[in-house]
N, C-alpha and C positions, 0 to 999 in steps of 0.2 A: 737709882739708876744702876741696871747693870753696867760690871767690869768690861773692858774690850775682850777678859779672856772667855767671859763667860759668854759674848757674845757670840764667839766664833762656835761653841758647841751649839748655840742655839740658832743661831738663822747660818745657813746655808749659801750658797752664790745663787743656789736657785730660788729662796724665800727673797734673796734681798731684787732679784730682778722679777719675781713676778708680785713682788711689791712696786716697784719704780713701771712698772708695765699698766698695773693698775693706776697709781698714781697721775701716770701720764694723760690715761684716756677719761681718769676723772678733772682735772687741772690744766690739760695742754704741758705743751713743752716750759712754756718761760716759766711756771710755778712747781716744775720736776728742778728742785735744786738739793744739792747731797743732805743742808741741812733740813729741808720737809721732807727728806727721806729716811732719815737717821731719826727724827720725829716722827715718825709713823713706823717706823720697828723700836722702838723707845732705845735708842742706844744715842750715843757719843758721834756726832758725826766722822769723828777719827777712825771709830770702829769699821766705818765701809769700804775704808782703804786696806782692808785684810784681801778683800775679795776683787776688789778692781784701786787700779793704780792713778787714776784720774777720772772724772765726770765724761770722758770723753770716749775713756776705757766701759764704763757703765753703760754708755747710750749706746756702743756696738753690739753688747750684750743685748741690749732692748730692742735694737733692729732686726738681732736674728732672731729672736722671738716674736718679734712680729709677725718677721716671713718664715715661722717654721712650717705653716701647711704647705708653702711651696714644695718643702723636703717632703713631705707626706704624699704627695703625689706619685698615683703609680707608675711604673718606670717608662710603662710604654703612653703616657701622655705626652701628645706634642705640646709643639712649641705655642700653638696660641693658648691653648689651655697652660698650660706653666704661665706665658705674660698675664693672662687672667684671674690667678692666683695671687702670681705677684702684685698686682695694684688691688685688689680688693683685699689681700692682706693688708697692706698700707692704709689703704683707706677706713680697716676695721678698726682701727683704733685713733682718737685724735690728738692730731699732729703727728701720727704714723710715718705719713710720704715727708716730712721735714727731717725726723730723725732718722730715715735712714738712706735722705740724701745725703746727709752731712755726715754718717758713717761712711756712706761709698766713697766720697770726697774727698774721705782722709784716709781711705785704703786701711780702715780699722774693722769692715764687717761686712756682709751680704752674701761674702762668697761661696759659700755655699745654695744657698737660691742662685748665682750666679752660674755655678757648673751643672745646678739642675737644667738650667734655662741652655746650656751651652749641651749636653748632653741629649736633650730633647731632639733639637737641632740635627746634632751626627743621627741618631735614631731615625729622622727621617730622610737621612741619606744625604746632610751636607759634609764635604769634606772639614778632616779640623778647622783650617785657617777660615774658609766661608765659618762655618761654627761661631767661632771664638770670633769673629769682626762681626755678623748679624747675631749674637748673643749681646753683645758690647751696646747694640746698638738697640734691640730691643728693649735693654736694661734701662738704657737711656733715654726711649720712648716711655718705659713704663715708672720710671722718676718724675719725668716733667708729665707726664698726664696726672699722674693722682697728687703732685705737688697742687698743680692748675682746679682741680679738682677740690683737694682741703680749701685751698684759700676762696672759689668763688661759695663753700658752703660756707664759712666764715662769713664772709662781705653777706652772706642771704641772711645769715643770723644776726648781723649787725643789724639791719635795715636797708641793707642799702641794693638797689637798683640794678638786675642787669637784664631784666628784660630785652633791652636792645642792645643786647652783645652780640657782635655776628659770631662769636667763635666759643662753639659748643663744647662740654668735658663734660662728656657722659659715656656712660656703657657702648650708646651705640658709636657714639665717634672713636673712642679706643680700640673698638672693634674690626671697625672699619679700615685706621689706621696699622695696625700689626699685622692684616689680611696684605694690605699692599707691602709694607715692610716684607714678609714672606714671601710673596710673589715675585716683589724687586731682587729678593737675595738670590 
């Protein structure tokens, strides 16, 4: 087994998060833990604390990498296209929309998607404060729909039943929904 020191010349912050990126969307969230991570770069799980300061420190790291195509967007995309970015980033990956709820939620990561999504916004002519209060709240549409989203594709891979659900999380109802959120702002 490699040393911790030899570690640090050998994986990078960027190796060990698009290791735990992969990991995630092979395993889900609950089997992304530091030691199957430190197991799968063959190191010390002590060694992963050179690069992030806690599991919680790591999974903001995973969230912005999730949502990096949002950044990739060119500047003059609006706002629906930015929201559409950001939930099929989340949703490209599994358990995507859970880790970077729980990064927003602890004001450890997104923000960057977050001032793309608020900059879209001014670009189409709202002032900052509209901005920043309908960015906030897209952001917050576009967490709870692809959360809503991960979990009924889970219950459909379980087995289980939602044919008679009246309350649809798809493309077209997210679509639907951030048209009027727009309209309303």
């Amino acid at each position: 087994m490699a040393s911790t020191r030899d570690v640090r010349a050998r994986h990078t912050r960027a190796d060990v998060l698009a290791t735990a990126l992969r990991l995630l969307d092979e395993r889900g969230l609950p089997d992304l833990s530091m030691r199957a991570l430190a197991r799968e770069l063959d190191v010390q799980p002590s060694a992963l604390y050179w690069h992030f300061k806690n599991k919680q420190e790591l999974l903001a790291g995973v969230a912005d990498e999730i949502l990096a195509p949002v950044n990739e967007l060119p500047d003059e995309a609006d706002a629906a296209k930015v929201a559409a970015e950001f939930r099929d980033s989340m949703l490209s990956v599994t358990d995507g929309a859970e880790v970077v709820v729980s990064t927003v939620a602890l004001g450890l990561g997104a923000d960057r998607a977050y001032e793309r999504l608020r900059l879209s916004l001014e670009g189409m002519g709202y002032e900052r404060n509209a901005a920043v209060d309908l960015a906030t709240t897209l952001l917050h549409y576009c967490l709870g729909h692809a959360s809503h989203e991960q979990q009924r594709a889970q219950a459909l891979r379980l087995g289980i039943d939602l044919e008679d659900s009246p309350i649809a999380a798809n493309t077209r109802s997210f679509t639907a929904g951030v048209r009027r959120i727009l309209r309303a702002g």
